[in-house]
N, CA, C and O atoms as CSV, one atom per row, in Angstrom:
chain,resi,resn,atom,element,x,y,z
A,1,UNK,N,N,-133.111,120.792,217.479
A,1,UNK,CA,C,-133.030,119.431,217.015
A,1,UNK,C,C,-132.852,119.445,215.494
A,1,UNK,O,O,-133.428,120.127,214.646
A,2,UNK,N,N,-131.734,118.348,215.353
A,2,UNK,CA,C,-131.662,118.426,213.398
A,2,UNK,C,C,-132.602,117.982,212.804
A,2,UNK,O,O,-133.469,117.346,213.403
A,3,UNK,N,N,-132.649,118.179,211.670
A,3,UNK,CA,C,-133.837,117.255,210.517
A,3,UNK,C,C,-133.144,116.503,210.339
A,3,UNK,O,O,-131.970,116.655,210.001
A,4,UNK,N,N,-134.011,115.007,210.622
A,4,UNK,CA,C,-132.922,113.346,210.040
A,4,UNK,C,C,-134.033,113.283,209.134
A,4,UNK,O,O,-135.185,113.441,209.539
A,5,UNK,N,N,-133.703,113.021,207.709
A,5,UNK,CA,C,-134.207,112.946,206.397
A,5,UNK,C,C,-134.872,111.613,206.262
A,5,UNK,O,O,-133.839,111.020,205.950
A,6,UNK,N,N,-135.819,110.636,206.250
A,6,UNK,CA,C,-135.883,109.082,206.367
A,6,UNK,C,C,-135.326,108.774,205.215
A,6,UNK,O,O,-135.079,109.396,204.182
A,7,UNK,N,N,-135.169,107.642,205.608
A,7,UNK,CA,C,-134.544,106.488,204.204
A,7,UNK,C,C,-135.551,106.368,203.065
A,7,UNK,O,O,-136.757,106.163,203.205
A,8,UNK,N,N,-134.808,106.543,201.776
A,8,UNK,CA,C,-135.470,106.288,200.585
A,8,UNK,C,C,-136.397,107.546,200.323
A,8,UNK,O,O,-137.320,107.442,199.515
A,9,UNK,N,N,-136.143,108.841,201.056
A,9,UNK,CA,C,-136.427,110.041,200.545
A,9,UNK,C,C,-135.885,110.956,200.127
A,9,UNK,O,O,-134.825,111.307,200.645
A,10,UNK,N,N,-136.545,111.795,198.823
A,10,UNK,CA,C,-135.702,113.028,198.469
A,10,UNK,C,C,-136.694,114.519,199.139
A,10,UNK,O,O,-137.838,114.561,199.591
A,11,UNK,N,N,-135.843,115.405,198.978
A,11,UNK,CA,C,-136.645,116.689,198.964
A,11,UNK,C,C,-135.910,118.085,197.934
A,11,UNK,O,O,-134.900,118.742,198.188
A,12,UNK,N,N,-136.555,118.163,197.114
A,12,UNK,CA,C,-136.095,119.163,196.322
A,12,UNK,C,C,-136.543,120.499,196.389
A,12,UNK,O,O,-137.717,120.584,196.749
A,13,UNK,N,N,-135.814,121.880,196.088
A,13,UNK,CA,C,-136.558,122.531,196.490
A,13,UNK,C,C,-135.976,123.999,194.496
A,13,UNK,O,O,-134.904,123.957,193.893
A,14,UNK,N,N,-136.891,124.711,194.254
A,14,UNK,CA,C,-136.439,125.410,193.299
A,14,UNK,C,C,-135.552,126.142,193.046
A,14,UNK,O,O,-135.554,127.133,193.776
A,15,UNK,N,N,-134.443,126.098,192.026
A,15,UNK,CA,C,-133.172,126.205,192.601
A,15,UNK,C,C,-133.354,127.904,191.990
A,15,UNK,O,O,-133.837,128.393,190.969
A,16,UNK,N,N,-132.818,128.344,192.979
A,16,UNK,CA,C,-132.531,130.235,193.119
A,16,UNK,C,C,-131.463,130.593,192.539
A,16,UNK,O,O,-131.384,131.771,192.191
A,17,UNK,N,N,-130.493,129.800,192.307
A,17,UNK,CA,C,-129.411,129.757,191.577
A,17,UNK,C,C,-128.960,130.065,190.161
A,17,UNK,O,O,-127.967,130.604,189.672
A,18,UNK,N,N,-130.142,129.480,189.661
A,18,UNK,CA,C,-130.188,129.367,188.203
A,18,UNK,C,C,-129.732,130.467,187.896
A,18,UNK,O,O,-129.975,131.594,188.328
A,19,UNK,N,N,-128.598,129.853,186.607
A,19,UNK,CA,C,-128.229,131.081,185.357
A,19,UNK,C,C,-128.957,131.756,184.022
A,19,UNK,O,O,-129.392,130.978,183.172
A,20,UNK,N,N,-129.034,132.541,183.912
A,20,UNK,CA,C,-129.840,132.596,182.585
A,20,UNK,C,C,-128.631,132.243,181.783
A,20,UNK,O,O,-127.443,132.509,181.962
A,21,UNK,N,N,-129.538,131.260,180.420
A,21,UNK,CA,C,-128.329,130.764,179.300
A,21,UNK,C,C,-127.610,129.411,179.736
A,21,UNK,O,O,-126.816,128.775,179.044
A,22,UNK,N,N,-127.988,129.138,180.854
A,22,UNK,CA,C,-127.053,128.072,181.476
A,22,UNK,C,C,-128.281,127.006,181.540
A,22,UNK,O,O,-129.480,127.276,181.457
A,23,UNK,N,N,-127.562,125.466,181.740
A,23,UNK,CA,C,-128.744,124.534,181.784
A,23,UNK,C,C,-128.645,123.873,183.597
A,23,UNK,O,O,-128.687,122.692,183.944
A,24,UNK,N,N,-128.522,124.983,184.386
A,24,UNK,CA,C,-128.777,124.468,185.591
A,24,UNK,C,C,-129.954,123.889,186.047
A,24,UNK,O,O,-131.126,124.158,185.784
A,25,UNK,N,N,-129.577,123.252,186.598
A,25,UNK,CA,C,-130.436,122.331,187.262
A,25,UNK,C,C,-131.891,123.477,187.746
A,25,UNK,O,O,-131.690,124.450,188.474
A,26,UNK,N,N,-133.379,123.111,187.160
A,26,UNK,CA,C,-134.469,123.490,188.253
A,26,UNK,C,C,-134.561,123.520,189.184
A,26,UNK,O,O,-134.691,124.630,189.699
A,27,UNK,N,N,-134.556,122.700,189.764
A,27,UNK,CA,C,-134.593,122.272,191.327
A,27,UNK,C,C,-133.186,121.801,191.724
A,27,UNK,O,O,-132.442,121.626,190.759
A,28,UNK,N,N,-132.714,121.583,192.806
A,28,UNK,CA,C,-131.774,121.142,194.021
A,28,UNK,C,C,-132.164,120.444,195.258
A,28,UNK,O,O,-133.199,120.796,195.823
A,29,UNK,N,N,-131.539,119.616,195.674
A,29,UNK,CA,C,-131.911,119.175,197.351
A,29,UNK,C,C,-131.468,117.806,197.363
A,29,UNK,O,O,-130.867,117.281,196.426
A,30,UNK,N,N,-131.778,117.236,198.446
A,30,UNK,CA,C,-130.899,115.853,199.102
A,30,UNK,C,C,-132.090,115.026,199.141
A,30,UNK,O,O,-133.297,115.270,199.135
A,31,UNK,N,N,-131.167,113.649,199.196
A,31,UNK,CA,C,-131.941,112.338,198.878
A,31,UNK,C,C,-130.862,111.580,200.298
A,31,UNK,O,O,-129.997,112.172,200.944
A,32,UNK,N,N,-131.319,110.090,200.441
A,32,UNK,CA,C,-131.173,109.049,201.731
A,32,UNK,C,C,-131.560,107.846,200.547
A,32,UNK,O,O,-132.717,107.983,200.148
A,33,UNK,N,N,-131.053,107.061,200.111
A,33,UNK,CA,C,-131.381,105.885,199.422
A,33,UNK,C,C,-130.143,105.275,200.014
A,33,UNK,O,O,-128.923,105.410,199.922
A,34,UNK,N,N,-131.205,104.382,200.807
A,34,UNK,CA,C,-130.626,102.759,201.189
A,34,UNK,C,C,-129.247,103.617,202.544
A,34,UNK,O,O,-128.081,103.262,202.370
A,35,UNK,N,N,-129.454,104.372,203.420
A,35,UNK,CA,C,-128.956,105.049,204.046
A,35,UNK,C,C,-127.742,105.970,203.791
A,35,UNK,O,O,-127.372,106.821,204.600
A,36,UNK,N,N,-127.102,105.709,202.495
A,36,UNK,CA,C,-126.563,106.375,201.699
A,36,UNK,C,C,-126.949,108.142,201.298
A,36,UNK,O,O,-128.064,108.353,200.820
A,37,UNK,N,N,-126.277,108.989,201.451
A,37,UNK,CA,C,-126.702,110.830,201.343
A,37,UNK,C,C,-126.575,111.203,200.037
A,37,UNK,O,O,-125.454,110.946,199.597
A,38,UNK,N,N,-127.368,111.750,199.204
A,38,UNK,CA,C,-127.018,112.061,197.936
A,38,UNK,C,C,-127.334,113.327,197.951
A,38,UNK,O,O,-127.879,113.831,198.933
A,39,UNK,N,N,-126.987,114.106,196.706
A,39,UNK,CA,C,-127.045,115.330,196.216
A,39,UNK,C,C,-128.262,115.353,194.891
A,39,UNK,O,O,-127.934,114.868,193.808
A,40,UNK,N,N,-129.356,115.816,195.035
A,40,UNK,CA,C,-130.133,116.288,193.829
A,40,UNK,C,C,-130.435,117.017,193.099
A,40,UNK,O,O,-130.788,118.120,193.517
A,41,UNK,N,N,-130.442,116.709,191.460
A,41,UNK,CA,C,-130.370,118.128,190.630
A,41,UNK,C,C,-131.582,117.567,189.666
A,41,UNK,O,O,-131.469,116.501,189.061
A,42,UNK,N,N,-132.531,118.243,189.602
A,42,UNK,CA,C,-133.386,117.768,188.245
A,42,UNK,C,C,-134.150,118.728,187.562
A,42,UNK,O,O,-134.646,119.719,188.098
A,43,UNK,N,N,-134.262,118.371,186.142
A,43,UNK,CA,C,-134.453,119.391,185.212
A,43,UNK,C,C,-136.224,119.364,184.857
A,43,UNK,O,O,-136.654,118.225,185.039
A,44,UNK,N,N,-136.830,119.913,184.604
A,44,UNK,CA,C,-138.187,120.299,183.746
A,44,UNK,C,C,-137.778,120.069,182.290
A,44,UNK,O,O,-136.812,120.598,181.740
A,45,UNK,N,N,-138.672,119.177,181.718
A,45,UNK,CA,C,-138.789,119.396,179.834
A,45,UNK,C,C,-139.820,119.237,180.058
A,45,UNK,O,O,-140.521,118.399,180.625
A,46,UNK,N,N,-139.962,120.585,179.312
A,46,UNK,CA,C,-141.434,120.437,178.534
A,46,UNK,C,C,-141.808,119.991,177.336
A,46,UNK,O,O,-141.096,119.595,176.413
A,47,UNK,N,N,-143.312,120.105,177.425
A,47,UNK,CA,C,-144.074,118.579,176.107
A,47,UNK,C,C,-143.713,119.162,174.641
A,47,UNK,O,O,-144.039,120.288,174.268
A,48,UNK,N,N,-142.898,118.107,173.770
A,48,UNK,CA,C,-142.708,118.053,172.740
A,48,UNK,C,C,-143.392,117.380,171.799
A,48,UNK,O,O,-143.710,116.222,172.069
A,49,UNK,N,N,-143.737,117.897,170.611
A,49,UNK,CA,C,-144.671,117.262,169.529
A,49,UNK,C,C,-145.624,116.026,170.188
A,49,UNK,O,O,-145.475,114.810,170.315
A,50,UNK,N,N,-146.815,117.116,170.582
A,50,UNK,CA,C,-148.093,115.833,171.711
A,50,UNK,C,C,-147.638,115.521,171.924
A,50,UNK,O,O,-148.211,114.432,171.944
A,51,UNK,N,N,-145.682,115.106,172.661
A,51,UNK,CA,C,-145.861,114.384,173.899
A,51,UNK,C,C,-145.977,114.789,175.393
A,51,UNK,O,O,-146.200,115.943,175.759
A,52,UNK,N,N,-145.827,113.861,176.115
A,52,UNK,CA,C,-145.921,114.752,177.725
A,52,UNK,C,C,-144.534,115.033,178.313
A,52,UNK,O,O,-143.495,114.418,178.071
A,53,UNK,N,N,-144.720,116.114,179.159
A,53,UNK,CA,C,-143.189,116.739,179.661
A,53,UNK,C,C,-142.803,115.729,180.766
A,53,UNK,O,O,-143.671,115.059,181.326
A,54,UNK,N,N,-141.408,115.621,181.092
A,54,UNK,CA,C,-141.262,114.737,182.598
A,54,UNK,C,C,-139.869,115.736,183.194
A,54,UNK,O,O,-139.402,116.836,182.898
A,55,UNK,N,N,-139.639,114.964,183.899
A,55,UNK,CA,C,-138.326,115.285,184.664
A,55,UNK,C,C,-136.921,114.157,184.852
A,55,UNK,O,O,-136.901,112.929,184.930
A,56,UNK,N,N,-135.837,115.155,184.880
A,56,UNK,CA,C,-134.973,114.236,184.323
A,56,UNK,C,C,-134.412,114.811,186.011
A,56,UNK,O,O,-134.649,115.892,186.551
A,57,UNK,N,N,-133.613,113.637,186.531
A,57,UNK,CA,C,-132.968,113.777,188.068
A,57,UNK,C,C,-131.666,112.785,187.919
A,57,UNK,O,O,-131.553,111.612,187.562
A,58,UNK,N,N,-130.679,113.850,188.382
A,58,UNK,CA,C,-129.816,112.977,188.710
A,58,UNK,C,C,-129.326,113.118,190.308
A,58,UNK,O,O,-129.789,113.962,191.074
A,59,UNK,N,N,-128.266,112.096,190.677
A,59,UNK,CA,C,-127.802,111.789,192.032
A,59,UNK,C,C,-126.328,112.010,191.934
A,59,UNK,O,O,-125.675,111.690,190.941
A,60,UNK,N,N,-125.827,112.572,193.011
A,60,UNK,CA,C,-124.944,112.666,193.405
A,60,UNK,C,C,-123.833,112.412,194.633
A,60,UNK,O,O,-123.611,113.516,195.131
A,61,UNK,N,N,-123.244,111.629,195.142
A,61,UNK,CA,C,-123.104,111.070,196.544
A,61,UNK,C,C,-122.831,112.131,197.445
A,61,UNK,O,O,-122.490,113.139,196.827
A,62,UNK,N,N,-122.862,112.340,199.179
A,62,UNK,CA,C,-122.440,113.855,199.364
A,62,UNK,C,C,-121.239,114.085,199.580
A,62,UNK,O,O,-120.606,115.137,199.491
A,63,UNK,N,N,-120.832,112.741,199.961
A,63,UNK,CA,C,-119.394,112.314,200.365
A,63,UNK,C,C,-118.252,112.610,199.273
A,63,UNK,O,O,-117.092,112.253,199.477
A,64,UNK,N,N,-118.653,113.297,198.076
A,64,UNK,CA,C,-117.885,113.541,197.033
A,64,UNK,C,C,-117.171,115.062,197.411
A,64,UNK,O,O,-117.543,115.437,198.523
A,65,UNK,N,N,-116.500,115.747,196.929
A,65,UNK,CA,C,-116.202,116.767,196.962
A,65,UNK,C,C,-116.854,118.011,196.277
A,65,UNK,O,O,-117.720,117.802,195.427
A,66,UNK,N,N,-116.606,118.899,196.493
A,66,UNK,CA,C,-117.869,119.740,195.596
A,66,UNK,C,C,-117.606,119.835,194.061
A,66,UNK,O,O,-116.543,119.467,193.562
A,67,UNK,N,N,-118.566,120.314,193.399
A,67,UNK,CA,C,-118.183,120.257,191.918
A,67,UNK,C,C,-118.145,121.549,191.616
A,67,UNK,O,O,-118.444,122.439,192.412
A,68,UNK,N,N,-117.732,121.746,190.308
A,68,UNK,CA,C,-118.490,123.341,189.254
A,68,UNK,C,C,-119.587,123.180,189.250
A,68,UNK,O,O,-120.074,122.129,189.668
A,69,UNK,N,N,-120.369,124.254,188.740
A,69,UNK,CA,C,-121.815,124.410,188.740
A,69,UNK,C,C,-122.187,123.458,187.719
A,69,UNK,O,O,-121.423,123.464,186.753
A,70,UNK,N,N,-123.014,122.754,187.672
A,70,UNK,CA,C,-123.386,121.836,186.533
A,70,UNK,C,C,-124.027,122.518,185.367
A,70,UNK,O,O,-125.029,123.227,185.464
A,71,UNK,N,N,-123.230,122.196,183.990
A,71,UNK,CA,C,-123.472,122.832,182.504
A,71,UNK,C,C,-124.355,121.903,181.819
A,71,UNK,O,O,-124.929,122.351,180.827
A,72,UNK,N,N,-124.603,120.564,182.187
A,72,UNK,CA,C,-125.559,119.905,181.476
A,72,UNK,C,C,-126.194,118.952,182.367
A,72,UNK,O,O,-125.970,118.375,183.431
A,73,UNK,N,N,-127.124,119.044,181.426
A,73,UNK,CA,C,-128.345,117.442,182.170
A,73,UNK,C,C,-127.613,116.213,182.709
A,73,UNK,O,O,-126.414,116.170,182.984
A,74,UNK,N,N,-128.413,115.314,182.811
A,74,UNK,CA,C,-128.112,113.762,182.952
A,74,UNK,C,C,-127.165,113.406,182.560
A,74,UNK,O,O,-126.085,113.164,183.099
A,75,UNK,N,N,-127.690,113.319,181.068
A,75,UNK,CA,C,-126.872,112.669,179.791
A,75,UNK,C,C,-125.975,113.351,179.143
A,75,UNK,O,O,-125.311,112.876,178.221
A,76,UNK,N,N,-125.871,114.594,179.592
A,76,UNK,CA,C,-124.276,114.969,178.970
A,76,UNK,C,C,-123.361,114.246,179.857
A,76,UNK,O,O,-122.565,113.524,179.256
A,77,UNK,N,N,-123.249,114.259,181.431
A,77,UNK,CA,C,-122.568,114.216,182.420
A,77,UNK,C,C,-122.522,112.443,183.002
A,77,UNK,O,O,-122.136,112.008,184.087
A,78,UNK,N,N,-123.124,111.643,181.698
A,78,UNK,CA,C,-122.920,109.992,181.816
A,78,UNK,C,C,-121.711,109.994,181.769
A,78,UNK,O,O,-120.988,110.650,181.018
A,79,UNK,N,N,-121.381,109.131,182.708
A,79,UNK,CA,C,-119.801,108.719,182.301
A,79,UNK,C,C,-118.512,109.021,182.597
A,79,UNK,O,O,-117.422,108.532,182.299
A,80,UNK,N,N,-119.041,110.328,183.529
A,80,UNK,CA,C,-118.336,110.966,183.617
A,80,UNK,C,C,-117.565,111.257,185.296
A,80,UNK,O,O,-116.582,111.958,185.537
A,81,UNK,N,N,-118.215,110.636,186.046
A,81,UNK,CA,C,-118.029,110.596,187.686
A,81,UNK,C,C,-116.406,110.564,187.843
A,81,UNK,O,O,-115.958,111.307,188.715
A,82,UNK,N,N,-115.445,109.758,187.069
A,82,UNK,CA,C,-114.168,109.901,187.677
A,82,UNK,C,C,-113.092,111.459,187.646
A,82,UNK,O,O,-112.268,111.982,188.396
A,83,UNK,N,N,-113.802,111.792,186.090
A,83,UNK,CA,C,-113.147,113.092,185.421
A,83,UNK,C,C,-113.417,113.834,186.286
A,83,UNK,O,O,-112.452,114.513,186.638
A,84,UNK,N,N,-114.959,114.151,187.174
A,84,UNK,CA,C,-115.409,115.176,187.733
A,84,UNK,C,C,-114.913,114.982,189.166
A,84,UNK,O,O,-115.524,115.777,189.881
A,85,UNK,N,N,-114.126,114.308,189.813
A,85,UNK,CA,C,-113.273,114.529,191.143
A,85,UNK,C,C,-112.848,115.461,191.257
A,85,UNK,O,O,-112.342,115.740,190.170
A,86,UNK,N,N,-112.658,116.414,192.100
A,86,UNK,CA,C,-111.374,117.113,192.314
A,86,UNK,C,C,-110.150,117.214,192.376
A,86,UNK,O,O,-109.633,116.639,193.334
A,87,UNK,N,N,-109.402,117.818,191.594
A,87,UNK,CA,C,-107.651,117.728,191.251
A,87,UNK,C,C,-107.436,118.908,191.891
A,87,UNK,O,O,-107.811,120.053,191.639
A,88,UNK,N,N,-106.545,118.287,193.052
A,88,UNK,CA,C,-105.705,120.090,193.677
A,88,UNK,C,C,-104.717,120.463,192.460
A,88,UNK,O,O,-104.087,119.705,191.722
A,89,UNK,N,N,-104.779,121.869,192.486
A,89,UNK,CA,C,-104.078,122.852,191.267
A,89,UNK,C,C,-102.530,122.195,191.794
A,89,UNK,O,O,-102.220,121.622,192.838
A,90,UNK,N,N,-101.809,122.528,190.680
A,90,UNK,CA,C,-100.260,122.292,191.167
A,90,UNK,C,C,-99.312,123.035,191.764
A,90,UNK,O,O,-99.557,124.192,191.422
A,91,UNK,N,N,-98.665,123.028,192.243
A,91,UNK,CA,C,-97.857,123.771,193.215
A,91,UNK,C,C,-97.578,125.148,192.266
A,91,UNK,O,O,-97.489,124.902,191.063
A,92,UNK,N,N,-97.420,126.659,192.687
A,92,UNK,CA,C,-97.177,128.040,192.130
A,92,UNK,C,C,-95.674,127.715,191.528
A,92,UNK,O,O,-95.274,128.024,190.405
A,93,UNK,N,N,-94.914,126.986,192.592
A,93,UNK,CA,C,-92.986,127.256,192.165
A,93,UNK,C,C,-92.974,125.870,192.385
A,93,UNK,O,O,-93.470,125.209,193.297
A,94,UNK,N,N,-92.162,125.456,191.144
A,94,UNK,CA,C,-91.639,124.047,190.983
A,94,UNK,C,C,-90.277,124.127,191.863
A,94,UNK,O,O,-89.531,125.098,191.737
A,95,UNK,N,N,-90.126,123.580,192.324
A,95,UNK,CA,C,-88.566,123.571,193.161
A,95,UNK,C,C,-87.155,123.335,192.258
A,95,UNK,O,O,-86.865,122.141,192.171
A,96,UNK,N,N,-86.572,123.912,191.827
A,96,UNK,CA,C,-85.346,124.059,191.031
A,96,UNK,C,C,-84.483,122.646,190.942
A,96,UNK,O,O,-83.970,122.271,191.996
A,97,UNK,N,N,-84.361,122.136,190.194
A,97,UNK,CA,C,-83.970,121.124,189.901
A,97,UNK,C,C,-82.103,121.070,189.498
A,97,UNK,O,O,-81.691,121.868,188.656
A,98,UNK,N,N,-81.341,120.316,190.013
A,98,UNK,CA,C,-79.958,120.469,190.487
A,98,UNK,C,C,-79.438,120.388,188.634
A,98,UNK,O,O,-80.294,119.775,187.996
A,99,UNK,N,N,-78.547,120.758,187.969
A,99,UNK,CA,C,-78.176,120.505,186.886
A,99,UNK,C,C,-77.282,119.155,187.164
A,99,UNK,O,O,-76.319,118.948,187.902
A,100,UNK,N,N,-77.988,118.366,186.293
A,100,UNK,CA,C,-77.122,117.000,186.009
A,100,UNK,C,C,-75.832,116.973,185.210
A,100,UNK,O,O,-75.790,117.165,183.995
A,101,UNK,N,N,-74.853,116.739,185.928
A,101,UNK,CA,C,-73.462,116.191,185.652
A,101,UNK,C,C,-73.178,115.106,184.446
A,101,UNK,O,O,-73.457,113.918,184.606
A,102,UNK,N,N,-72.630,115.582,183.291
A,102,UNK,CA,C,-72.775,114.102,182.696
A,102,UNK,C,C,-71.693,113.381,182.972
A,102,UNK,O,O,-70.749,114.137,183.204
A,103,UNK,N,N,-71.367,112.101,183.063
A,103,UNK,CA,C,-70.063,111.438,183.236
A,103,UNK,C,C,-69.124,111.452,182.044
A,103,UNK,O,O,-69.493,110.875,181.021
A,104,UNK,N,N,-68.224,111.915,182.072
A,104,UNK,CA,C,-66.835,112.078,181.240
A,104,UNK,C,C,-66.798,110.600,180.093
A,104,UNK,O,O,-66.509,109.581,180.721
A,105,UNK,N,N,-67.005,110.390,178.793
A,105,UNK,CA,C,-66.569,109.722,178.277
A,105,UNK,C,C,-65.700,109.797,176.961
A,105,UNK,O,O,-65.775,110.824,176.288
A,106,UNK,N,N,-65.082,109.019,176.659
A,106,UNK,CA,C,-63.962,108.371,175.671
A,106,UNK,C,C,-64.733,108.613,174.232
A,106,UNK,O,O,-65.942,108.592,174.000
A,107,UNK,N,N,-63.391,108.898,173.162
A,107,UNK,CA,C,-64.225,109.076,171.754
A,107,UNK,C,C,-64.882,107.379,171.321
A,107,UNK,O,O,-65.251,107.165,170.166
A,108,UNK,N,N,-64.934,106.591,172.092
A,108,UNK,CA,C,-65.965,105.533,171.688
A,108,UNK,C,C,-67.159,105.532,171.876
A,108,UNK,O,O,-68.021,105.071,171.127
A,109,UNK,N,N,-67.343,106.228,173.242
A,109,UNK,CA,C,-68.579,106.623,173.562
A,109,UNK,C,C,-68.423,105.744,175.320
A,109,UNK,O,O,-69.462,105.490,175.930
A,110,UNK,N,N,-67.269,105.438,175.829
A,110,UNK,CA,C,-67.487,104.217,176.928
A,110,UNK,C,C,-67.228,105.475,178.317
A,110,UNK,O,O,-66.547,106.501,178.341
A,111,UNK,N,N,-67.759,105.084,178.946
A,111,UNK,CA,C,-67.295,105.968,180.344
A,111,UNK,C,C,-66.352,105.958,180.990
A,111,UNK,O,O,-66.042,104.962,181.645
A,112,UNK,N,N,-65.431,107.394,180.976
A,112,UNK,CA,C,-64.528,107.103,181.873
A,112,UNK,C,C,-64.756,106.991,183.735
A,112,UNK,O,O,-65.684,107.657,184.194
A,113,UNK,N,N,-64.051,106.303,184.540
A,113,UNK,CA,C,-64.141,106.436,186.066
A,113,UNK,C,C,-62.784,106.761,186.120
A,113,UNK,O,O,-62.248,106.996,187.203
C-alpha cells in the first residue's frame, strides 16, 4: 500500500546530498498544501549576534520539471520560477539552408521579370 501524505503536510528528511562549499539545501522532502504536491528544500542559520537561529524553506510544485541542484537559498532564487523551466538543448545539425536567389535588377535598382 502507498503512503498518501495528508493535506497541509510536509515531511523533510536530512539531505545526504549535500555538497561541501555548496549552499544546498539541509533538509529535502514533500509537502500537500491545499491538495496541491510540492517539493521541499530548507536551510539551517544559525544564531547571529544574540539572535536566534531559524529556518528558511522553500516550495516547489512537483508538477514542474526537474531542476539543477539548487546554488542558493530562498532569496537568491526570488523571482526567478520562469528562468528556472526547462529549455530542451537545440538541435546538434541545423538543417542546411537553400542559398537564396536574388532577383535580377536594372542599374536603377528596379526588378527585372
Amino acid at each position: 500500500m502507498a503512503y498518501n501524505q495528508k493535506d497541509n503536510t510536509a515531511k523533510v528528511f536530512r539531505n545526504d546530498r549535500k555538497r561541501e562549499g555548496k549552499q544546498d539545501p539541509d533538509f529535502t522532502g514533500s509537502a500537500v498544501i491545499n491538495g496541491e504536491a510540492f517539493w521541499v528544500d530548507m536551510w539551517t542559520k544559525p544564531p547571529k549576534d544574540d539572535k536566534k537561529g531559524f529556518f528558511s524553506v522553500s516550495f516547489r510544485p512537483k508538477d514542474a520539471r526537474p531542476e539543477r541542484p539548487v546554488t542558493g537559498g530562498p532569496a537568491s532564487s526570488a523571482g526567478r520560477e520562469s528562468a528556472r523551466r526547462h529549455m530542451p538543448p537545440p538541435p546538434l545539425h541545423q538543417p542546411a539552408q537553400p542559398e537564396r536567389k536574388l532577383d535580377p535588377v536594372d542599374e536603377d535598382g528596379n526588378r527585372i521579370f
